[in-house]
C-alpha positions, -999 to +999 in steps of 0.1 A: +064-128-397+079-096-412+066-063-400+039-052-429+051-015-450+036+013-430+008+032-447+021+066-434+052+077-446+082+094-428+066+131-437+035+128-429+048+109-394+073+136-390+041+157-388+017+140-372+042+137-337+047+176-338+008+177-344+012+199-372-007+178-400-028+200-423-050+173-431-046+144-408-079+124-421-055+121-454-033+099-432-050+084-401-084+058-402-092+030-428-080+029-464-078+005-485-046-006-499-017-035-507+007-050-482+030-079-497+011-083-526-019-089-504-049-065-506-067-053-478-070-020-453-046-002-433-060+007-400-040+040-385-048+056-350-037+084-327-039+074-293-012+089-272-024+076-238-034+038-245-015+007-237-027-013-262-048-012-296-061-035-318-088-034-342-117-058-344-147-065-366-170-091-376-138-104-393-125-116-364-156-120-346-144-088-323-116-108-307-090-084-295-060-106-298-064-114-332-048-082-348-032-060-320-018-025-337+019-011-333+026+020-322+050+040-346+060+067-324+063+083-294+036+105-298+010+078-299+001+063-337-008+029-340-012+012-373-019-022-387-025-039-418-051-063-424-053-089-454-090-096-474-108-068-460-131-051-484-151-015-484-183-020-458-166-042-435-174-030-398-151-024-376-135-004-341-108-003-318-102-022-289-087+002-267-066-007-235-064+027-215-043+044-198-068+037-172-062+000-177-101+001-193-108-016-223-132-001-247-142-004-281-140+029-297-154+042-333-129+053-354-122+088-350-114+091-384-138+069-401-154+080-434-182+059-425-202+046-401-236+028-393-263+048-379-283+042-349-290+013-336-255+010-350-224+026-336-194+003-360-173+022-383-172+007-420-146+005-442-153+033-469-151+028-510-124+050-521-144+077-540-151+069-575-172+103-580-163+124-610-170+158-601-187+183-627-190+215-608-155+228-624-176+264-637-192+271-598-165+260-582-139+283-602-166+312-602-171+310-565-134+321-553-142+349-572-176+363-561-175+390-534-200+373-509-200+406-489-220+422-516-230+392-534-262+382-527-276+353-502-310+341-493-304+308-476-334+272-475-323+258-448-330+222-443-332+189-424-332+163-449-348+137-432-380+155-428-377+176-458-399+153-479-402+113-480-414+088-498-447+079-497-439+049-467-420+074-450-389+060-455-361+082-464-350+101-497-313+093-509-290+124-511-291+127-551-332+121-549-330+146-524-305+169-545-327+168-572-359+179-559-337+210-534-323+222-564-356+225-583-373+239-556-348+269-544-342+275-581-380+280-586-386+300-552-350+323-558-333+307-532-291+309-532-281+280-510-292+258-490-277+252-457-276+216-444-279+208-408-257+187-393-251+156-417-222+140-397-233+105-386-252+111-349-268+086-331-298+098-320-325+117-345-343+136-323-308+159-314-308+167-357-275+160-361-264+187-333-249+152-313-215+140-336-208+108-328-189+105-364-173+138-372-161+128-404-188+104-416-217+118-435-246+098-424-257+065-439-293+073-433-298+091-473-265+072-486-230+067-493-205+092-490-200+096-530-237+095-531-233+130-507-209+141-532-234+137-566-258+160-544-236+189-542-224+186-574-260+182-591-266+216-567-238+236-578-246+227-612-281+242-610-262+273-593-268+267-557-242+268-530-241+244-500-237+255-469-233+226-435-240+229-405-208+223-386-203+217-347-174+223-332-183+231-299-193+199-278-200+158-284-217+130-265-203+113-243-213+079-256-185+056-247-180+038-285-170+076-299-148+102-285-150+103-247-118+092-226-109+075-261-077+060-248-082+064-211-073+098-207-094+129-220-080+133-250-103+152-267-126+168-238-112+194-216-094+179-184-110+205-164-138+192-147-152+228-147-148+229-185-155+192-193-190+189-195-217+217-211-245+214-181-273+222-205-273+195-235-254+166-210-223+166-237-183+173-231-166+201-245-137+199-265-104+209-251-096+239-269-058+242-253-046+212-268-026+207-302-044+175-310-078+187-303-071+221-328-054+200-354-090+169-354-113+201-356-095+223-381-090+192-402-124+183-403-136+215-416-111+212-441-124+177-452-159+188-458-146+217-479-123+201-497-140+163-499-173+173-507-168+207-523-194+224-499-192+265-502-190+271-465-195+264-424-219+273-400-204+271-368-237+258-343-233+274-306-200+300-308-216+316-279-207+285-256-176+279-272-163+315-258-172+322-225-162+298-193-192+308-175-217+300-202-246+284-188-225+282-154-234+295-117-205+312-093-181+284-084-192+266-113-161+284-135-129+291-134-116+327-149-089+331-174-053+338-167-063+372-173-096+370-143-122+373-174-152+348-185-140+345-219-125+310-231-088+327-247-083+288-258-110+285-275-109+322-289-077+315-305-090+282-320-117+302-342-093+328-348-071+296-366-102+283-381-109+310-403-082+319-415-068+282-421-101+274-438-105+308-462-065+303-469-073+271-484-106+270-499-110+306-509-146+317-520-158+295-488-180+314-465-181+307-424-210+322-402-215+321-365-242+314-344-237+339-318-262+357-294-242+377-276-222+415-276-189+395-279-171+426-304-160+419-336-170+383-344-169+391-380-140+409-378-105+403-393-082+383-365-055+410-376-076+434-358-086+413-331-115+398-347-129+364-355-127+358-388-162+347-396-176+364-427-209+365-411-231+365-378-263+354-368-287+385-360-303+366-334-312+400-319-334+410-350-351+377-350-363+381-313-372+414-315-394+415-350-411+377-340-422+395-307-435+427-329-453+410-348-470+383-321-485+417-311-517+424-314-519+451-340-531+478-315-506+478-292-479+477-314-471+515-316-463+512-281-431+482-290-419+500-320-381+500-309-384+465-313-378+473-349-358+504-348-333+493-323-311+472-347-300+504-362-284+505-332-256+479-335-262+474-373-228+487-383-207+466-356-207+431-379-218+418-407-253+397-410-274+370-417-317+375-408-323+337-395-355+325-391-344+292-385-353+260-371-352+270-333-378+295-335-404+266-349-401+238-320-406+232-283-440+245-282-430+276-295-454+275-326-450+277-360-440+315-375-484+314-384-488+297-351-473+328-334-494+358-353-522+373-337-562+377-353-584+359-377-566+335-403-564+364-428-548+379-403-527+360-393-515+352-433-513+392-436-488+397-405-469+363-414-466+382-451-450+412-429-426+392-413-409+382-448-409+415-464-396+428-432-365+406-432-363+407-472-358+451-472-334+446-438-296+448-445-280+410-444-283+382-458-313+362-452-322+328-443-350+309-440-365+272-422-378+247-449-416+245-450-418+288-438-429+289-481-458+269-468-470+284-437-479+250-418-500+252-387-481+232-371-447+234-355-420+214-370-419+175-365-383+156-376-401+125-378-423+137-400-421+155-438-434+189-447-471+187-453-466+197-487-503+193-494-508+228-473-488+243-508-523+236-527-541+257-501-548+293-514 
């Protein structure tokens, strides 16, 4: 039998060996297509280190030998066609490593995937959405974000609200009632958390198993797509969640994906983040720059969303983060800071605000590293904003205070007129401050329930008349008792409550 056409042309090839591709989820994965005559999907791969690929499904009851790939080039793509498949089919790669280990690997790649107890890729539809957001999205590359201004909902959709048996909302049923509800309460944008597929619910999406599959827990990926549009319509921005910084190291995703570590850092000092049991990418290597740059290109550009928060900068830029002595290895220069990985953010940015302008990026980032939303010509990041995580610490701990003692703690309010100049902000109250037994924001104020109502009032005018934008954790509009629960919704009944 003939050798079937290759999907990827001689360009895009050309590119992927120097690792140069802009956009290499364009080219590599599953998409539908012809072959002969014959319709089906082309399955492409990079996978440098492997001795041999083939993919396998429930089409071919997961036998390995029943469509082995061929590798293109040097550099490591594999590719294969294969006849009758439709969108939804499941699939993976069967993997033969350079460690002569067979494993059957998610697609890197895939646009979608099962969520837990699954871990297949599927076959996605080619999009059929017919986007309507023309006016917000031309608008947006010209609005000054810097002086624009920003209050932010942010929001974990599966325990935003459900339906009455507690199963979940779709994304446009979902859209429909976000849009309504910042709209109504003078919200900007809502911020997503993580909505790349992830295996486990209780790590909220902070655990990518499926960087570039939005997950199949509210719908399909078009499905994803009517929600932002129906949200920029009704003039609010989107802003995801996006993590860069580690993965698991379940065996059916990323980890030693063709027997070598491909995409964690060879450095056993640098592989694995000691505090959430996950492997940290290799920031040195072109591949690893090219997968991560891509894929905040693809939400961007796929799904139109206004800009990236980058989750956990602060781990991502020093080698001895969370590390004891002899745990680390320094620089080439004898410092902490990860240069790598320094220079990967520095790319980011300006890749990602080159291509999409209008797009904002904002790091999470609790330390004095200088400049981290400064310009990289001056030795900067690049992000447009950072995370005050010093403000939020301070004024929570004010205002836990009992009232009488609080003129002895006042610098815990003045003192961000210390640094206020060095960067440019966002006021979170966010998600973290809500969980692990450390109480609700009402949970945490002192006195009777008036009281506590009273200084919880204070908290929000305070961060409303501070410079920055602001943002705030879904169900902070309804002052629950309680701390948040991700299995649970909002208890929305509290709103009735005068």
């Amino acid at each position: 039998m003939s050798a079937p056409a290759s999907l990827i042309g001689e360009p895009d090839l050309l590119l992927l060996d120097e690792v140069a591709h802009p956009r290499p989820w364009q080219v590599l994965g599953a998409r539908a297509g012809q072959s002969a005559g014959q319709a089906g999907v082309f399955f492409s791969l990079w996978a440098p280190g492997a001795r041999r690929v083939s993919v396998v499904g429930d089409f071919c009851a997961w036998d390995a030998r029943r469509w082995p790939m061929r590798r293109l080039t040097g550099a490591g793509v594999w590719e294969r066609f294969v006849p009758g498949l439709e969108a939804g089919a499941r699939y993976k790669f069967s993997v033969l490593g350079a460690d002569r280990r067979r494993r059957l690997k998610a697609d890197p790649f895939g646009r979608a995937m099962d969520h837990t107890p699954g871990t297949s890729s599927r076959v996605a539809a080619p999009s059929r959405h017919r986007w309507r957001d023309g006016s917000w999205m031309e608008r947006r590359g010209g609005i000054d974000w810097q002086r624009a201004p920003m209050n932010i909902y942010e929001v974990h959709l599966g325990s935003w609200r459900r339906r009455r048996d507690g199963s979940w909302l779709t994304y446009p049923e979902l859209g429909r009632r976000l849009a309504e509800h910042c709209r109504r309460l003078g919200f900007t944008h809502v911020e997503l958390m993580p909505i790349a597929e992830h295996p486990y619910d209780g790590s909220w999406g902070y655990q990518v198993t499926g960087f570039h599959a939005p997950t199949s827990r509210f719908g399909t990926p078009d499905q994803l797509r009517a929600m932002v549009d129906h949200l920029h319509r009704s003039g609010i921005g989107v802003v995801l969640d996006w993590v860069p910084a580690h993965f698991p190291q379940d065996d059916y995703a990323l980890s030693r994906f063709d027997g070598t570590p491909l995409y964690e850092d060879p450095d056993p000092r640098r592989a694995a983040h000691p505090d959430w049991g996950t492997f940290v990418f290799d920031y040195a290597s072109p591949w690893v720059r090219s997968f991560l740059t891509g894929n905040a290109l693809y939400w961007l550009e796929e799904f139109h969303v206004d800009g990236l928060r980058v989750d956990a900068v602060a781990s991502m830029l020093y080698l001895d983060y969370s590390r004891k002595a002899g745990e680390w290895k320094p620089n080439r220069l004898g410092g902490n800071q990860n240069l790598e990985a320094i220079d990967f953010i520095r790319q980011l940015n300006v890749t990602t605000h080159r291509a999409m302008p209008g797009i904002v990026t904002a790091a999470e980032e609790s330390t004095a590293f200088p400049a981290v939303s400064g310009s990289p010509a001056e030795g900067g990041l690049g992000f447009d904003f950072k995370w005050d995580m010093g403000w939020m610490h301070d004024t929570l701990e004010y205002f836990a205070r009992d009232p009488s003692y609080r003129r002895y703690h006042h610098r815990r309010l003045t003192f961000r007129g210390m640094y206020l100049g060095g960067e440019r902000w966002i006021l979170p109250l966010s998600h973290d401050e809500v969980v692990h037994e450390k109480q609700s924001l009402l949970g945490k104020m002192p006195g009777s329930e008036k009281q506590r109502f009273a200084n919880l009032r204070s908290v929000l005018v305070n961060q409303a008349g501070q410079p920055g934008k602001k943002l705030l954790f879904m169900g902070t509009e309804l002052a629950p008792r309680g701390e948040w629960d991700h299995d649970l919704q909002l208890p929305w009944r509290s709103a009735a409550d005068p």
